[in-house]
C-alpha positions in Angstrom: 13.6 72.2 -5.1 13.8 76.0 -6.6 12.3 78.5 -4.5 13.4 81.7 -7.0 10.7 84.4 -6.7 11.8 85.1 -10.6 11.0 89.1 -11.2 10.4 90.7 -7.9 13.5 91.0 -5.9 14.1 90.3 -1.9 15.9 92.0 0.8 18.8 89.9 0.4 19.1 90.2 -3.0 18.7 94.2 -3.3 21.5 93.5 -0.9 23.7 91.5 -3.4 22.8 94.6 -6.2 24.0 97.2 -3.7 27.0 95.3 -3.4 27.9 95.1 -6.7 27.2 98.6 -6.8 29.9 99.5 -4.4 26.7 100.5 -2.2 26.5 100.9 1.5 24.8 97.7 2.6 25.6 98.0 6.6 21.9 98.1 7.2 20.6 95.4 5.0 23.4 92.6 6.8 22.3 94.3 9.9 18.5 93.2 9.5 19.8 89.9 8.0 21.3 88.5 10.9 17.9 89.0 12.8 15.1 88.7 10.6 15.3 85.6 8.7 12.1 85.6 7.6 12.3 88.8 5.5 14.7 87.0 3.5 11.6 85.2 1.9 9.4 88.2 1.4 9.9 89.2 -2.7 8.9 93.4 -2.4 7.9 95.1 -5.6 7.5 98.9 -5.7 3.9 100.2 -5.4 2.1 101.5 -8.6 0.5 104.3 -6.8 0.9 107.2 -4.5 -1.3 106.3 -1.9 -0.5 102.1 -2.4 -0.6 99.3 -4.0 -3.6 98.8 -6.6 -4.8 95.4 -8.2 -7.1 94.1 -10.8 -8.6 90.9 -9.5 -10.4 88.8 -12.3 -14.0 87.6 -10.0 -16.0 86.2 -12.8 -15.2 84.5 -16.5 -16.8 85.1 -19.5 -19.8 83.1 -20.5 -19.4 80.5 -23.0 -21.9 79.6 -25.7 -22.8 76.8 -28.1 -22.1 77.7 -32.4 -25.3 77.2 -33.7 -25.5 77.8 -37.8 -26.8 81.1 -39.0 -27.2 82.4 -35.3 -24.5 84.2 -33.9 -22.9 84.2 -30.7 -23.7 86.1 -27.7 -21.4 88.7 -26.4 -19.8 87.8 -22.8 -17.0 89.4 -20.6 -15.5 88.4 -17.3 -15.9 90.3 -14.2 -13.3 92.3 -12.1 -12.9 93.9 -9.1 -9.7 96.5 -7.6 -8.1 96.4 -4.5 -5.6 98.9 -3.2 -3.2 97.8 -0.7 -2.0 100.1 2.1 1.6 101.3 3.1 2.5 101.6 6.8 5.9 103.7 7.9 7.5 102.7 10.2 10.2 104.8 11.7 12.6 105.9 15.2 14.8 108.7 15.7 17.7 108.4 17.9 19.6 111.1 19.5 22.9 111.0 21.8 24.3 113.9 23.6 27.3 115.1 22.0 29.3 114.8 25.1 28.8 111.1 24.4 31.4 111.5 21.7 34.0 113.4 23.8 33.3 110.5 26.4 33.7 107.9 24.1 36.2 108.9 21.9 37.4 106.5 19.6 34.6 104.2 20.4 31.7 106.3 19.8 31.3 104.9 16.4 31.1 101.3 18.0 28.6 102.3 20.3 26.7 104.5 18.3 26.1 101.6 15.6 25.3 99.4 18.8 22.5 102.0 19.8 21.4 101.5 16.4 21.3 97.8 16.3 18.6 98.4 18.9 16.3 100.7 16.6 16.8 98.3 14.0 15.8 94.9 15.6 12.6 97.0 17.4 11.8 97.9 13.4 12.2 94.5 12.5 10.0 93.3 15.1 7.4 95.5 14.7 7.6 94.9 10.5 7.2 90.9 11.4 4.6 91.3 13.7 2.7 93.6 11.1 3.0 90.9 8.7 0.7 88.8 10.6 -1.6 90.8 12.9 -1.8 94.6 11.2 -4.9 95.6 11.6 -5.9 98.6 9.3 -9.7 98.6 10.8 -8.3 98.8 14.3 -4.8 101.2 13.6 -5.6 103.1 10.6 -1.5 103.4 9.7 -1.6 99.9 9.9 -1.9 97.3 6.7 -3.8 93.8 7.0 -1.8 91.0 7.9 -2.3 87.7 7.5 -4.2 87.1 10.8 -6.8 89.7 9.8 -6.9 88.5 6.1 -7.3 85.0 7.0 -9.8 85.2 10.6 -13.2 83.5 9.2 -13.5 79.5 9.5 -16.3 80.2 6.7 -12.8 80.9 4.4 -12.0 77.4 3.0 -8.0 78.6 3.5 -8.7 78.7 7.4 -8.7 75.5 8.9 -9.8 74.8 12.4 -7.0 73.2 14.0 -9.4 72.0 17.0 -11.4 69.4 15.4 -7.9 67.4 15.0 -7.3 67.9 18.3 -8.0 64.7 20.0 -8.4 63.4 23.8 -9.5 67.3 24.6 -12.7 69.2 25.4 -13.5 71.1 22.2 -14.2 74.4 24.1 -11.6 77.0 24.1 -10.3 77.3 27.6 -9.1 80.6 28.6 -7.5 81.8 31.9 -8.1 84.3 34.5 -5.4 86.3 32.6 -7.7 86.1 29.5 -5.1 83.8 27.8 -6.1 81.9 25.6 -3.6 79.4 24.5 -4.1 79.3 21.1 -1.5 80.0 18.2 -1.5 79.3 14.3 0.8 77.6 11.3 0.5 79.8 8.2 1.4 78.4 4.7 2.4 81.3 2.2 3.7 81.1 -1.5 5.2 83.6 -1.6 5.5 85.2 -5.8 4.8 88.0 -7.8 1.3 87.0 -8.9 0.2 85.7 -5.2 1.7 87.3 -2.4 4.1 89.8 -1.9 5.7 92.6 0.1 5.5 96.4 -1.3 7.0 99.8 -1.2 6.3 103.4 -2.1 6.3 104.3 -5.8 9.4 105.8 -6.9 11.4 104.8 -3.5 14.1 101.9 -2.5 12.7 99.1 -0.7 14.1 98.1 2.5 15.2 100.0 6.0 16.6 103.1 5.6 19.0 105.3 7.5 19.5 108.9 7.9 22.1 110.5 9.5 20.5 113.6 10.4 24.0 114.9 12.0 24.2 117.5 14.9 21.8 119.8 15.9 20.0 121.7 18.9 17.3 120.3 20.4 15.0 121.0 23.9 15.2 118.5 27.0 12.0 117.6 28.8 11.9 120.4 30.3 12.8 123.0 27.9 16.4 123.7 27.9 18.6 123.0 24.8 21.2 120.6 24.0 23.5 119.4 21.1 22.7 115.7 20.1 23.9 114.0 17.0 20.7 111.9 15.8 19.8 109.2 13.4 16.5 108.4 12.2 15.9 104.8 10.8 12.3 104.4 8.8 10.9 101.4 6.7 8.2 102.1 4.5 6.2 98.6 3.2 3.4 96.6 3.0 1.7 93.5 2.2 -0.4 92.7 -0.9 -2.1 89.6 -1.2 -3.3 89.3 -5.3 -4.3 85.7 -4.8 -6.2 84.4 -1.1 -5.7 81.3 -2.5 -2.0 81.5 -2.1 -2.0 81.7 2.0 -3.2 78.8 4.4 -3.5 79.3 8.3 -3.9 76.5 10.5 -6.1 78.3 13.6 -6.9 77.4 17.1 -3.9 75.4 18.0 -3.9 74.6 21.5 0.0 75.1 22.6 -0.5 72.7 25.4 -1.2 69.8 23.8 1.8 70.5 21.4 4.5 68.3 23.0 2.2 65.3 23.2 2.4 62.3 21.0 0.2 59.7 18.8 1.3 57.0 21.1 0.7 59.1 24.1 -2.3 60.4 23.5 -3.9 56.7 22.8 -2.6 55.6 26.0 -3.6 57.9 27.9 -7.0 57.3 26.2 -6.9 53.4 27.5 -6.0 54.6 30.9 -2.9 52.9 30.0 0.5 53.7 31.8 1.7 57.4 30.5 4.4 58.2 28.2 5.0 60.7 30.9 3.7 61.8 33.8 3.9 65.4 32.6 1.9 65.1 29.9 -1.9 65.5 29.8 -4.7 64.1 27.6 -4.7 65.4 24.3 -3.2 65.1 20.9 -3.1 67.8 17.9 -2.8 66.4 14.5 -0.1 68.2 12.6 0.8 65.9 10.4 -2.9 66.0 8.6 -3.6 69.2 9.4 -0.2 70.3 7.3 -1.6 67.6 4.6 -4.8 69.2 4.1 -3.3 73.0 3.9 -0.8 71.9 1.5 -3.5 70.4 -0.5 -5.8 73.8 -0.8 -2.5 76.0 -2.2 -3.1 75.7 -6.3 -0.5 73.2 -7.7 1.4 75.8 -9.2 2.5 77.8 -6.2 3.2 74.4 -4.1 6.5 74.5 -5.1 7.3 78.1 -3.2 5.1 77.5 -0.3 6.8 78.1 3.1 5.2 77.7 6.5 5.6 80.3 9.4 4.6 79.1 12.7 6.3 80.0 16.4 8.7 77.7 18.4 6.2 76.1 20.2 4.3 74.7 17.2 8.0 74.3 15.3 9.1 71.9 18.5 5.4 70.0 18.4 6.3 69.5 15.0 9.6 67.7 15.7 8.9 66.1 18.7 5.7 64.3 16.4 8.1 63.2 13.8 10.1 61.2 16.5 6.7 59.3 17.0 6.8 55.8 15.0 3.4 56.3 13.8 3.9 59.4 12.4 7.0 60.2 10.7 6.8 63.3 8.2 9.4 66.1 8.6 13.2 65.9 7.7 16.0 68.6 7.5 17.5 69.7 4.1 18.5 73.4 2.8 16.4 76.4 1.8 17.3 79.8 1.2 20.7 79.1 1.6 20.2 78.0 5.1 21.2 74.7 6.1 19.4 72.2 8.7 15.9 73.9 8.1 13.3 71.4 8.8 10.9 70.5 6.4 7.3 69.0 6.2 6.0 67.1 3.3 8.8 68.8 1.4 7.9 72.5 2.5 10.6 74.3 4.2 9.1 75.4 8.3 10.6 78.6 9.6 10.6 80.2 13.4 9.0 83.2 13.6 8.7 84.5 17.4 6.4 87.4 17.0 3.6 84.5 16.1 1.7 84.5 19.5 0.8 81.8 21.8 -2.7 84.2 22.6 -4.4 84.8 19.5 -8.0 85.1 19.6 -10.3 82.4 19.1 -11.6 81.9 15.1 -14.5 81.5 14.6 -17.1 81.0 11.5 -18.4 84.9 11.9 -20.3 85.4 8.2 -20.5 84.4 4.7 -17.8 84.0 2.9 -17.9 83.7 -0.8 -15.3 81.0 -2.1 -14.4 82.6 -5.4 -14.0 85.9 -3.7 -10.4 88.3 -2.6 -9.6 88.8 0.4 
């Protein structure tokens, strides 16, 4: 199964360019190593200044029987623009220069191991963004896919707790306000559906600076030489079709490691599987079904779920069930081993929380409408 993006490049292969290029790649491999997931976001360059606009077609034009010697009325379809924001992202790092004397020969090491730090805590925060940005709450934010996707009134949100059997259907919550509740998201991902973005007339990806040596003021006003680097990521996320993202809501993470065969016996007050496990059995297998089946044929074949290692060991501890055997390991983006469900490639992503909010239907929500 082909998963190429076609036009719009990814991280990994600006990567392969630079390289060819006889460019400096150290930070691209870097981010690699601990962010598999951008590896599957295509990014295309903004087309404006201040973001990311798009023509959304909302209406077609009317169509009208011929009749003879009458002629035909004039129709047009209907349209809409959206402008996606562009959050920057960026952290500065200074060492004393006395560092370098102290060091000597390994400075270098441990200056690029000071850096690894700035650069994983960028590539957390650009993951989380993905999926819980807020631009209403943080205005340098963008929208994730959380935010996009947080009305059960959307027919691409699907309520994950009326599959949830042997359980009370109220949301429990904790003392701690916890709530116990994660998601599974389905994106496919492309040029006309979904899609990462960067600032017009820029290069998409982390940067580094090295800003060199200069004098700077301690905390309490006294100046000292540091040699400083500054790492930034300009991006964003545009979604140009809703219809190409799915999210599976209101999972209850503690009914995850149950099973089919479990669950029913507990439900006959039948001996347990095991002791440790209490009443109640999610559904993944026809809640994944039924997501699958609202993405447009067309973009099934690039479709790619996102869900934390809670739901990603649910998932695998079901398939071991007799009665309900769906997922099996294969190769996607060059990765081998990745476990798949009804043929769609399922990657761990950590900053998906075991806490998010309870959705809800909150308002109208107009099928044929964006996002």
């Amino acid at each position: 199964m082909s998963y190429a993006i076609g036009d719009v490049g990814t991280l990994a292969e600006i990567q392969e360019w630079a390289r060819s290029n006889k460019v400096d790649t150290t930070t691209i491999e870097l981010m690699n190593q601990t962010n598999d997931i951008l590896d599957h976001v295509p990014f295309r360059e903004s087309n404006t200044m201040r973001g990311h606009e798009t023509r959304l077609r909302t209406g077609l034009p009317e169509i009208y029987f011929r009749q003879l010697y009458r002629g035909t009325p004039i129709s047009k379809s209907q349209y809409s623009r959206v402008v996606e924001g562009i959050g920057i992202l960026e952290g500065r790092m200074e060492l004393d220069v006395l560092e370098k004397q102290l060091y000597q020969s390994s400075f270098g090491a441990y200056r690029l191991s000071e850096g690894k730090a700035f650069m994983e805590a960028l590539r957390q925060k650009a993951a989380t963004l993905f999926f819980y940005g807020d631009h209403a709450k943080l205005a340098d934010e963008f929208d994730g896919f959380a935010t996009r996707y947080c009305d059960l009134n959307n027919p691409h949100v699907i309520d994950a707790s009326e599959f949830t059997y042997g359980s009370s259907s109220e949301d429990e919550e904790s003392d701690e306000g916890e709530t116990g509740l994660t998601s599974m998201y389905l994106v496919a991902w492309g040029p006309d559906s979904v899609h990462g973005i960067f600032p017009k007339d820029s290069v998409g990806g982390l940067k580094h600076t090295d800003l060199g040596t200069y004098t700077t003021t301690d905390n309490e006003g006294r100046k000292l030489e540091v040699i400083a680097d500054l790492w930034s990521w300009s991006l964003g996320l545009c979604v140009r079709d809703w219809r190409s993202v799915v999210r599976i809501c209101n999972i209850k993470t503690k009914y995850l490691a149950n099973t089919l065969t479990g669950a029913l016996a507990n439900a006959n007050n039948e001996s347990k599987v095991s002791s440790t496990r209490e009443d109640g059995w999610v559904n993944l297998k026809d809640l994944t079904i039924i997501a699958k089946s609202k993405i447009p044929a067309g973009m099934r074949n690039r479709a790619v779920w996102y869900c934390n290692p809670q739901v990603l060991a649910g998932l695998e501890i079901q398939s071991s069930d007799t009665k309900n055997v769906h997922l099996h390991y294969g190769e996607y983006f060059g990765v081998q081993n990745v476990p798949a469900i009804h043929s769609r490639p399922v990657f761990e992503c950590e900053c998906i929380t075991n806490n998010e909010e309870k959705v809800t239907a909150g308002g109208s929500y107009p099928e044929n409408s964006q996002q």
